[in-house]
C-alpha positions in Angstrom: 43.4 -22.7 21.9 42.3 -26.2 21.5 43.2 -28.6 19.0 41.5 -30.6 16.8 42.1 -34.1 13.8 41.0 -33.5 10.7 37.7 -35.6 11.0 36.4 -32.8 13.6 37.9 -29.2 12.2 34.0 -28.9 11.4 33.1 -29.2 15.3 36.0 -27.0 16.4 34.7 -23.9 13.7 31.8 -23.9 15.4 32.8 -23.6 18.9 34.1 -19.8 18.1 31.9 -17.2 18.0 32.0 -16.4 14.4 29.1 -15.5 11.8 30.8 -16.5 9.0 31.2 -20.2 9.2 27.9 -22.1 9.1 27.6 -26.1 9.1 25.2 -27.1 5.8 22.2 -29.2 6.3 23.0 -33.0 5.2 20.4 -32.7 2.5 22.0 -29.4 1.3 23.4 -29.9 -2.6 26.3 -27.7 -2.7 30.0 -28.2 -3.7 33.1 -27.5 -2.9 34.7 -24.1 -3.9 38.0 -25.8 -4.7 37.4 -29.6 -5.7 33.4 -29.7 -6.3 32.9 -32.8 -3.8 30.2 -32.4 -1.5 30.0 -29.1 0.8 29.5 -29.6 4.1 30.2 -25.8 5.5 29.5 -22.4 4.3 32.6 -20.0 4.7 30.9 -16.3 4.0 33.8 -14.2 2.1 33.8 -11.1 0.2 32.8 -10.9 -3.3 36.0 -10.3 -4.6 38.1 -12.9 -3.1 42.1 -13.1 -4.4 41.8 -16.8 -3.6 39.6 -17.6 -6.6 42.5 -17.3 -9.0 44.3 -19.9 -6.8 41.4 -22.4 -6.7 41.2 -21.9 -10.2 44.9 -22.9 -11.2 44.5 -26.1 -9.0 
């Protein structure tokens, strides 16, 4: 386990082994699922997500 500040939860995703969490290029134009500021990571999820209603209602 290893433990991380807010500012580096980025660098501490990508240190497990996971396909689903990729960091964005800087020059990527994306937004955030939940508050449409700049993305900077890609979270793969299924296409039928039960979160969407929650991001929805914020």
């Amino acid at each position: 386990m290893i433990k991380v500040c807010s500012q580096h939860v980025t660098k501490g995703l990508n240190l497990f082994p996971v396909p689903h969490v990729k960091i964005l290029p800087s020059y990527a134009i994306q937004s955030c699922y939940f508050c449409e500021k700049k993305a900077s990571v890609k979270l793969y999820m299924p296409l039928e997500s039960p979160y969407k209603s929650k991001a929805a209602a914020m």
